[in-house]
C-alpha positions as CSV (number, residue, x, y, z in Angstrom):
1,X,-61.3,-5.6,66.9
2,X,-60.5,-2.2,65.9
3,X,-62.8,0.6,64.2
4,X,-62.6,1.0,60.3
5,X,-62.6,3.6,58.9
6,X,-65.6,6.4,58.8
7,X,-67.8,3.8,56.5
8,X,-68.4,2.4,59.5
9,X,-66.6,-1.4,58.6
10,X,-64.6,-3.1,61.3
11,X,-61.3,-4.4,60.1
12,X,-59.6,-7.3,62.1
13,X,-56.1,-8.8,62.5
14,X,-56.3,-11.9,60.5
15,X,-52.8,-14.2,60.9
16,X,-51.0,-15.1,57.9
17,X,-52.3,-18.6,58.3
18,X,-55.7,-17.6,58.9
19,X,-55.6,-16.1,55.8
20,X,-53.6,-19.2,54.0
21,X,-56.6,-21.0,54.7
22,X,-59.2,-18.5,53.4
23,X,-57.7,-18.5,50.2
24,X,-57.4,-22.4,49.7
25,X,-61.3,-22.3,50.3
26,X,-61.9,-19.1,48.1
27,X,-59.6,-20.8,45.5
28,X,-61.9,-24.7,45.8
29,X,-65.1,-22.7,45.9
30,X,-63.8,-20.5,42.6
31,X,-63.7,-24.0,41.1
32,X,-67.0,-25.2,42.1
33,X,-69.0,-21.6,41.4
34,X,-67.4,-20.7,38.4
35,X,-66.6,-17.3,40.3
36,X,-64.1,-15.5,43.2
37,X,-66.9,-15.4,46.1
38,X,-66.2,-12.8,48.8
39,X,-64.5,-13.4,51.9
40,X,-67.3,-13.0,54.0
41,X,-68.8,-15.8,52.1
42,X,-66.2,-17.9,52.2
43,X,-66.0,-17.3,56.3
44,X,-70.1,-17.9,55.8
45,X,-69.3,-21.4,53.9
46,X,-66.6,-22.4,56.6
47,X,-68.9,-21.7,59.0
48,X,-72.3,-24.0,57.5
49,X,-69.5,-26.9,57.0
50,X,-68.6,-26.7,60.5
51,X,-72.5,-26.7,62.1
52,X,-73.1,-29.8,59.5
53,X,-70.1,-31.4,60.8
54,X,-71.3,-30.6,64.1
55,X,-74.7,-32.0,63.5
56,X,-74.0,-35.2,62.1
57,X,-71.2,-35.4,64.8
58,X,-73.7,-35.6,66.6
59,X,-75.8,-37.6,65.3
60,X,-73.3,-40.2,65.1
61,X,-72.9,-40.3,68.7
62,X,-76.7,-41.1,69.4
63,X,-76.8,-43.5,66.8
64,X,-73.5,-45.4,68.9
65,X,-75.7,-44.8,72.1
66,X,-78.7,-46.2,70.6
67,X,-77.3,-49.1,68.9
68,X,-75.2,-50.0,72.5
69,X,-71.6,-48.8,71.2
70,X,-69.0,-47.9,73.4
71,X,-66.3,-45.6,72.4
């Protein structure tokens, strides 16, 4: 990460697919909102979707346990 400028912000080097992304989920969330959220809150909703996923991931894999499963 590099400095910002004197505000104090850090800006990063995002790749152009990194970015490609972002906007496909600004763009789905502008649908669902009804308005263009930020980037930081789309990086924030990435971010929740992937603990949930994580979570029930999880889940999933004591349920197998529990119920004998083998995968």
């Amino acid at each position: 990460m590099r400095q910002g400028r004197h505000d104090g912000r850090v800006g990063l080097s995002v790749s152009p697919d990194a970015v490609a992304v972002l906007d496909e989920v600004r763009g789905e969330l502008m649908k669902q909102l009804g308005f263009a959220p930020s980037y930081a809150q789309v990086v924030l909703h990435i971010c929740l979707e992937y603990q949930k996923a994580k979570k029930q991931e999880q889940i999933d894999t004591n349920v197998d346990v529990y119920q004998g499963d083998d995968k």
